[in-house]
C-alpha positions as CSV (number, residue, x, y, z in Angstrom):
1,X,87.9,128.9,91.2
2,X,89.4,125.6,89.7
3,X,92.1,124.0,91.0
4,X,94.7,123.3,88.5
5,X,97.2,120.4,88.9
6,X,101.0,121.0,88.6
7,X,101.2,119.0,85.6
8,X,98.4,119.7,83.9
9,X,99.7,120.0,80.6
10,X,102.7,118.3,81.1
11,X,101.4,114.3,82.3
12,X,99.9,112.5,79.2
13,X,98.7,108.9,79.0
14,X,100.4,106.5,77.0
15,X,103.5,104.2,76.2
16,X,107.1,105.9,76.1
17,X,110.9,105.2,75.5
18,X,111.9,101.7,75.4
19,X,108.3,99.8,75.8
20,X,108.4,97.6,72.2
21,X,108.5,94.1,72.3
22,X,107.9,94.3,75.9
23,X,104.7,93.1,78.5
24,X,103.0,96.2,79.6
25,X,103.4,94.4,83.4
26,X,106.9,95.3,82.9
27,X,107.4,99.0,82.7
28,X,107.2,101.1,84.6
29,X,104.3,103.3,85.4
30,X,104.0,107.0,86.1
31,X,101.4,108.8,87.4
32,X,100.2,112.5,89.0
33,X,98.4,112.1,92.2
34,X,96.2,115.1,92.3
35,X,93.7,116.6,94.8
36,X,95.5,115.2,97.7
37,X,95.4,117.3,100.9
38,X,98.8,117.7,102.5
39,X,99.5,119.4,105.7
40,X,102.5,120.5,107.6
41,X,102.5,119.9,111.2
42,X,105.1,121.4,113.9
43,X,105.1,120.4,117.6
44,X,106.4,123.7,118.6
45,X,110.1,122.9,121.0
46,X,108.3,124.7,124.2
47,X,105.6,121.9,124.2
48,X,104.7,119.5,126.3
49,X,102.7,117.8,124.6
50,X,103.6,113.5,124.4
51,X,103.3,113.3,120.7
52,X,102.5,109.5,121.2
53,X,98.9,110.9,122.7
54,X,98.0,112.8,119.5
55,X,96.2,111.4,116.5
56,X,95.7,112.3,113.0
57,X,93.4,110.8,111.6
58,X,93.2,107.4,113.7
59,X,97.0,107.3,113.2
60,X,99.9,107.5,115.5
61,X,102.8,109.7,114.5
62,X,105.6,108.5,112.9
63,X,109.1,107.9,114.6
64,X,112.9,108.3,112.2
65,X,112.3,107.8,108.5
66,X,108.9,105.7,108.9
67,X,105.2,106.0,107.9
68,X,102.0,105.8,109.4
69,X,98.9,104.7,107.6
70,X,95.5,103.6,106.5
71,X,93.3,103.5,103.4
72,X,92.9,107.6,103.3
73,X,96.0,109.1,105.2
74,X,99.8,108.8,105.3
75,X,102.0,110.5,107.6
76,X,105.7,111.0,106.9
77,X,108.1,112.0,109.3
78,X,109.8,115.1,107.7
79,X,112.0,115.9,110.6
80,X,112.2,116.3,114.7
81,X,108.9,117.4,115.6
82,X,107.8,117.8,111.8
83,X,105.6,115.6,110.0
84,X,103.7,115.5,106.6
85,X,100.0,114.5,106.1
86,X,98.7,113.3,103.1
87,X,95.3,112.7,102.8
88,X,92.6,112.0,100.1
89,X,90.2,112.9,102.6
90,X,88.4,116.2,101.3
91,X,87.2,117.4,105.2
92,X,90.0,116.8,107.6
93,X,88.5,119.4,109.9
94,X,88.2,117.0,112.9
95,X,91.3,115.5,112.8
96,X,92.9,118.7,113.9
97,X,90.6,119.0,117.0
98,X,93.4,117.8,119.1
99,X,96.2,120.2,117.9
100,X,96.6,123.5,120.1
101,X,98.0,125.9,118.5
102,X,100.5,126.7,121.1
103,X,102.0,123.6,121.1
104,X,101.5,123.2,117.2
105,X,101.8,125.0,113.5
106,X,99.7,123.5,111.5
107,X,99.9,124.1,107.5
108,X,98.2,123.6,104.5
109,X,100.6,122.5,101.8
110,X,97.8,120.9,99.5
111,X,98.4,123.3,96.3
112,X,102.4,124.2,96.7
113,X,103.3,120.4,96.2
114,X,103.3,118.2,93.1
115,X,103.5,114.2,93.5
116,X,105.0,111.7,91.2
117,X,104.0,108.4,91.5
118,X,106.6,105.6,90.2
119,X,105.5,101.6,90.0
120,X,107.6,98.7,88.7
121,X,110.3,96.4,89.1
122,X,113.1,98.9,87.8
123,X,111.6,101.7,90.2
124,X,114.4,102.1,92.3
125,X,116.9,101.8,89.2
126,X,115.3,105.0,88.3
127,X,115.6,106.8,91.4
128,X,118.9,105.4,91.5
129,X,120.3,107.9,88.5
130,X,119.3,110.9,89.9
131,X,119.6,110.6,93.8
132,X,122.7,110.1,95.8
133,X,120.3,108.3,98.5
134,X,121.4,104.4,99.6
135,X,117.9,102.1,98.5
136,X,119.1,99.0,99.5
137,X,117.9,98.6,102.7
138,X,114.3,101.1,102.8
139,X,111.4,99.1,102.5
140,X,107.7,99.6,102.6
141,X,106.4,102.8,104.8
142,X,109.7,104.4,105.0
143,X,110.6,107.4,103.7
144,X,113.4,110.3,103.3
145,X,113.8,114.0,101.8
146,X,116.7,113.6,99.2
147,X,117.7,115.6,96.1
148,X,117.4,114.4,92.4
149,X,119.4,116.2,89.4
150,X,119.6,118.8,92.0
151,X,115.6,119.1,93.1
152,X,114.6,119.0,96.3
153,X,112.1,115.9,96.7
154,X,110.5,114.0,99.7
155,X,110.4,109.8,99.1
156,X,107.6,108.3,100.4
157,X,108.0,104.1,99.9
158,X,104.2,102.9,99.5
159,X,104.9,99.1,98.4
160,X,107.8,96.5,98.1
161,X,106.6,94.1,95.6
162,X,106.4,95.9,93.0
163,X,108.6,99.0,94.1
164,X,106.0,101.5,94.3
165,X,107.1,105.4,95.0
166,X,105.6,109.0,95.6
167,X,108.2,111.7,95.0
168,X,107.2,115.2,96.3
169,X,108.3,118.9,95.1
170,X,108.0,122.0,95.4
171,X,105.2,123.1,92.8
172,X,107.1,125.3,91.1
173,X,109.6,122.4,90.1
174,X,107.1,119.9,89.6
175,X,107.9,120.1,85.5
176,X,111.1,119.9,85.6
177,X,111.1,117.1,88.1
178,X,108.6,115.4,85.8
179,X,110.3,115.6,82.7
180,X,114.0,114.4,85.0
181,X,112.2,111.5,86.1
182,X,110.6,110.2,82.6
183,X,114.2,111.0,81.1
184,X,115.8,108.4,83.2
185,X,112.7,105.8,82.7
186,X,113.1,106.0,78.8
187,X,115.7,103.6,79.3
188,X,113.4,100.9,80.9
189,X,110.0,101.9,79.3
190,X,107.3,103.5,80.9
191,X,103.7,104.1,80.5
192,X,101.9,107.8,81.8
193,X,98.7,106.3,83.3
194,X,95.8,108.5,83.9
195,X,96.5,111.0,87.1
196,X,94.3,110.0,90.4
């Protein structure tokens, strides 16, 4: 079976809303990041496990609001005890080697999410119309669940210079987020650039 994306049909390349007259290094860019493997992981409250001895992936978890990293693999903390894993890594099967399951729940979230990514300098200008959340003071590998227009999304702060964003949904409201998002970039300009 084929995996289809949640914006299949929706995403298309090419310039949009207030781009004339203006450099291309200016607008702002919007892409689907497809195929990525995301995973939900619980340290049950009856563990004892010291978090700060697991690993994912080479990576260390993630205290308040922050993000771990490296070139494959981002880890958001989501909550107490309750992280997100993103990975472009197709076979993460030996990164969970060191999860038991009785002191973890461990799921696979790869095909009920849909990511936006946002680039540019008016980024957070954007976010700004649709989400009540304060931007002035997160900076690179932070992040934070929020709403916008009323949708449920998870921000996930990959880069300050440019602003560079991945706003995560619920698949079933991955459209609508879309097309809330590109509404409020018409204003500045953006160009769809080919999903990754």
């Amino acid at each position: 079976m084929k995996a289809v994306s949640p914006l299949h049909n929706i995403h298309k390349e090419g310039l949009y809303g207030n781009f004339e007259n203006k450099n291309e290094n200016d607008l702002i860019k919007i892409k689907e990041i497809k195929n990525a493997s995301i995973y939900q992981i619980v340290k049950y409250n009856k563990s004892n496990i010291n978090i700060s001895e697991i690993k994912f992936d080479n990576l260390e978890f993630p205290k308040n609001l922050k993000v771990t990293s490296n070139n494959e693999t981002r880890i958001l903390w989501i909550g107490p005890n309750n992280w997100l894993a993103i990975s472009t890594k197709k076979n993460l099967n030996n990164s969970f080697e060191n999860f038991d399951e009785k002191d973890f729940a461990i799921t696979d979230l790869s095909h009920s999410r849909s990511i936006i990514e946002l680039e540019g300098k008016s980024t957070y200008e954007v976010i700004k119309k649709g989400c009540p959340i304060n931007l002035t003071n997160i900076k690179l590998n932070s992040c934070s669940n929020s709403v916008f227009n009323g949708i449920t999304i998870t921000l996930d702060f990959l880069n300050d210079d440019p602003k560079k964003i991945r706003i995560m949904t619920l698949r079933s409201f991955g459209e609508s987020l879309y097309n809330s998002l590109t509404d409020s970039c018409l204003e500045y300009g953006y160009k769809a650039i080919k999903s990754t």
